[in-house]
Legacy VTK file of the C-alpha trace (Angstrom):
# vtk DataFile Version 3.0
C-alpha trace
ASCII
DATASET POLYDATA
POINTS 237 float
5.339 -33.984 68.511
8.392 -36.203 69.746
8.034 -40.191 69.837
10.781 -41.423 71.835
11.129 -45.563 70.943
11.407 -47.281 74.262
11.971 -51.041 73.164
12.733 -52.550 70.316
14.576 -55.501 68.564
17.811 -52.469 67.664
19.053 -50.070 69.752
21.040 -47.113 69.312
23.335 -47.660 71.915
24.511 -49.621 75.145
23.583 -50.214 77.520
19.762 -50.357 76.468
17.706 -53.215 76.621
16.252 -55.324 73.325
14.188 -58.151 72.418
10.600 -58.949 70.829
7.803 -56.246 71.188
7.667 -52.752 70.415
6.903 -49.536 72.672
7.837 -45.970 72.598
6.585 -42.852 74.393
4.818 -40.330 72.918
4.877 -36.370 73.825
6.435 -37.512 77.069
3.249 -38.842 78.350
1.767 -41.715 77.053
3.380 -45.245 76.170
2.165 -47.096 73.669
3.009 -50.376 74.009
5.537 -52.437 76.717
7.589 -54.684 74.924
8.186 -58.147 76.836
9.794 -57.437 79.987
9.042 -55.149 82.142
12.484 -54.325 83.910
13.706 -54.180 80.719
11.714 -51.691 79.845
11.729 -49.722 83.263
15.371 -49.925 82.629
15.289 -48.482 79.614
13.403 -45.790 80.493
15.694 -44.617 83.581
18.672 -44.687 80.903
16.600 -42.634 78.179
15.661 -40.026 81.277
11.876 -40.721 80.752
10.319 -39.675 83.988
7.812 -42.261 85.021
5.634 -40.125 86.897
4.801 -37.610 83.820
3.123 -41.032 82.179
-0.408 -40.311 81.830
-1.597 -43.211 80.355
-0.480 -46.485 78.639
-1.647 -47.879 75.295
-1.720 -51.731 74.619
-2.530 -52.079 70.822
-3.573 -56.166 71.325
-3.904 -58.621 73.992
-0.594 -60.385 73.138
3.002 -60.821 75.630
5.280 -59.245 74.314
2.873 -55.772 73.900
2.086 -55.748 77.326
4.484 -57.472 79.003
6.432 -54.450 80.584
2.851 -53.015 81.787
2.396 -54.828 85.170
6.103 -52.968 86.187
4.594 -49.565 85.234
1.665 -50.756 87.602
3.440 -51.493 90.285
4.801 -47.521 90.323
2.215 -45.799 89.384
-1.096 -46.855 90.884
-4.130 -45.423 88.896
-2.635 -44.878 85.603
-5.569 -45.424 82.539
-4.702 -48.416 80.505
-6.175 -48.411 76.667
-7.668 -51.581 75.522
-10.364 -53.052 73.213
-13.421 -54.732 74.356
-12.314 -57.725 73.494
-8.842 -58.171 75.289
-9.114 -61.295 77.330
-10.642 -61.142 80.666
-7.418 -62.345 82.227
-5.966 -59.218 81.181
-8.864 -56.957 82.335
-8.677 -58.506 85.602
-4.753 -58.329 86.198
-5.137 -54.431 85.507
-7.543 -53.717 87.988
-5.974 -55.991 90.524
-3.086 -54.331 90.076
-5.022 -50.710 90.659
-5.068 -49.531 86.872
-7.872 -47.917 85.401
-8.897 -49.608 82.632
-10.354 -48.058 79.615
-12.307 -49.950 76.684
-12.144 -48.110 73.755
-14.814 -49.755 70.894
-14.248 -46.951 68.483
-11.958 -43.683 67.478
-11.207 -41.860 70.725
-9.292 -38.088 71.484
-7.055 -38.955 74.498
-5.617 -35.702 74.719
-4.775 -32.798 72.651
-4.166 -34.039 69.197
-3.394 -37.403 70.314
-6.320 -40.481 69.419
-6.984 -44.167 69.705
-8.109 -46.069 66.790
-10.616 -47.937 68.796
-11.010 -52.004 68.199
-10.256 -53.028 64.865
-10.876 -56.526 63.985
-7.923 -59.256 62.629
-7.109 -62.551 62.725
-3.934 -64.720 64.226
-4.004 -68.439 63.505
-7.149 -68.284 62.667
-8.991 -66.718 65.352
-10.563 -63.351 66.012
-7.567 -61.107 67.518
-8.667 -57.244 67.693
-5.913 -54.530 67.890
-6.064 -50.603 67.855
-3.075 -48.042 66.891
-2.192 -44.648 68.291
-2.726 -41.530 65.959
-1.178 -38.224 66.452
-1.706 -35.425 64.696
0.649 -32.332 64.107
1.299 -29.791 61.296
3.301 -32.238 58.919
-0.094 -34.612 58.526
-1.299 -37.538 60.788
0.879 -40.551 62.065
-0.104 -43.649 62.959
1.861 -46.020 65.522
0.587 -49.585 65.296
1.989 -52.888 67.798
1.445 -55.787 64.969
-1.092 -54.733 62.830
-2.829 -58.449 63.050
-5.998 -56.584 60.916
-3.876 -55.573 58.584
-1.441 -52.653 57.870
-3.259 -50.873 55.392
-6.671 -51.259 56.594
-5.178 -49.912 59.492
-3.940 -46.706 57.768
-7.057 -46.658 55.982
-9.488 -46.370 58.844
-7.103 -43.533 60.280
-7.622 -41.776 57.222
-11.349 -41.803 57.168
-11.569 -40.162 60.128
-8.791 -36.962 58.614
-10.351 -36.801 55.016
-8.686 -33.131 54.979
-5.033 -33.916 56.137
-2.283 -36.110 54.847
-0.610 -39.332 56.337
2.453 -38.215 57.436
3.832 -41.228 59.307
3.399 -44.891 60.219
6.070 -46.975 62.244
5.503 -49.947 64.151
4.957 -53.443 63.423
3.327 -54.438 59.943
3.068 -58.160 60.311
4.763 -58.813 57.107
7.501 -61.188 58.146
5.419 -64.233 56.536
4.530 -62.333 53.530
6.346 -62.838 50.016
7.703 -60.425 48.417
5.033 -59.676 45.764
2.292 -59.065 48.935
5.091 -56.673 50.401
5.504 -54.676 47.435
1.690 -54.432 47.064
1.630 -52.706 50.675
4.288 -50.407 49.826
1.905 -49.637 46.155
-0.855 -48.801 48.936
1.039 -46.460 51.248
2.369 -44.884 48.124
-1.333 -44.151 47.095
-2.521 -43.407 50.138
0.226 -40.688 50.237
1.985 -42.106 53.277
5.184 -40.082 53.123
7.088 -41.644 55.962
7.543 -45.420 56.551
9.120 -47.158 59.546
8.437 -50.997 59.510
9.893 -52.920 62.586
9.214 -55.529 64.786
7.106 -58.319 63.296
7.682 -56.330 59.592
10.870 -58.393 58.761
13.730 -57.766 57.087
12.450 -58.701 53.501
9.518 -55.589 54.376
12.067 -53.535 55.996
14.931 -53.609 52.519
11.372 -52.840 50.523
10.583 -50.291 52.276
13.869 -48.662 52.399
14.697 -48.817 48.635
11.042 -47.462 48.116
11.021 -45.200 51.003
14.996 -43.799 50.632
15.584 -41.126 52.692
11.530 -40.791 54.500
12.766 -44.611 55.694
12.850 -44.415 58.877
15.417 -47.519 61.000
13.366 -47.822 64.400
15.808 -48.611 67.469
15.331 -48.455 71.093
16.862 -44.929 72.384
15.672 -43.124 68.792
14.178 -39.814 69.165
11.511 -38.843 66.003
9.511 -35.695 65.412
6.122 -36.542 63.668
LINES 1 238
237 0 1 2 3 4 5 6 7 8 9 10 11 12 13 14 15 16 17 18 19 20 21 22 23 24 25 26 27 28 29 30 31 32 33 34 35 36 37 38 39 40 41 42 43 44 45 46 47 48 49 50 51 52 53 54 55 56 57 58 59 60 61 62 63 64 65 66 67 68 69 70 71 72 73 74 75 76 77 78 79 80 81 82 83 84 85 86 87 88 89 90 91 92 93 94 95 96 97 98 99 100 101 102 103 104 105 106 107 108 109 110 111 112 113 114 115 116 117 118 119 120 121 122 123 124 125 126 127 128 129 130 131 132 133 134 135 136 137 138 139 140 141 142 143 144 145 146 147 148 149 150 151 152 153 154 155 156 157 158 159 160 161 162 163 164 165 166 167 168 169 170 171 172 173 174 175 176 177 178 179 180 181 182 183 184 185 186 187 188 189 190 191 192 193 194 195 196 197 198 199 200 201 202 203 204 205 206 207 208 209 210 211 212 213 214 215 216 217 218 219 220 221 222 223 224 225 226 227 228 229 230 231 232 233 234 235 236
């Protein structure tokens, strides 16, 4: 299945758009994710030939800016779409979406989407010291199951973990997105790295909030199943 990274901090090449947030499209028709602008990203998407109205459906892993800050432009063309949240996204952002003629869809636990495609449902974290709850995309294909997650506030491993439970038969193949690691020392880092190691995560591609201390660990662990995530990247998972 082909993930096709929409917004990111890096790009491949001019003249795409980057800055803070994360989102990508997945098998051409759902986005997880809007990064924090939304002609940015509508922008982006016209230069990476993504055709708007094939979208099916947009993902926001957690009720923060720059993860659905692009998603109010992608309302204003396609009226109807389904937007993924948890339960406990702020009612602010509830509101906007169905104002703005999305249909909104609360997802409390794992959830099929489509063919082989699946929402973790709310998973609880913290940010500053408050409840925050967040949910990743998981695909599955015939190399194992991926996981695509916006910040990981609960944590990146628990993350991977819960995805796991629910494919005790398959492998982790791949999990990109952000880790939420920038703050982290290097010890805590390498410990996460231990963890996808045992969990038998054979792909790795920290961005966004990961930070560059997570992202060199990675790579030297990871070598060539590293993966660089830039806006305009195409991956098969």
């Amino acid at each position: 299945m082909r993930v096709k990274i929409l917004f990111d901090k890096l790009a491949e090449k001019k003249p795409l758009h980057t800055g803070w947030g994360i989102s990508c499209l997945v098998d051409g028709r759902f986005i997880f994710d809007t990064g924090e602008k939304g002609n940015w990203l509508i922008e982006n998407m016209k230069n990476l030939d993504v055709d708007i109205d094939r979208i099916k459906g947009v993902i926001i892993s957690h009720d923060h800016w720059d993860h659905w800050g692009g998603l109010w432009e992608i309302l204003k063309r396609r009226k109807g779409i389904k937007v993924y949240a948890c339960p406990h996204f702020s009612e602010g952002f509830k509101k906007k979406v169905k104002k703005m003629q999305g249909e909104l869809v609360e997802a409390d636990k794992f959830t099929r989407i489509s063919k082989d495609i699946f929402i973790s449902g709310e998973i609880a974290g913290a940010y500053k010291g408050r409840y925050i709850s967040e949910q990743a995309l998981v695909v599955r294909t015939g190399s194992g199951i991926s996981v695509i997650t916006g910040c990981a506030h609960p944590g990146i491993v628990k993350m991977v973990e819960k995805t796991a439970q629910k494919f005790p038969r398959e492998n982790i193949y791949t999990v990109l997105g952000g880790f939420h690691l920038m703050k982290e020392d290097k010890r805590t880092i390498e410990a996460v790295v231990e963890d996808f190691k045992k969990m038998g995560v054979k792909k790795a591609g920290p961005t966004h909030c990961s930070g560059k201390t997570a992202e060199h660990i990675f790579e030297d662990r990871y070598k060539a199943n590293f993966i660089q995530v830039k806006t305009g990247q195409i991956l098969d998972i």
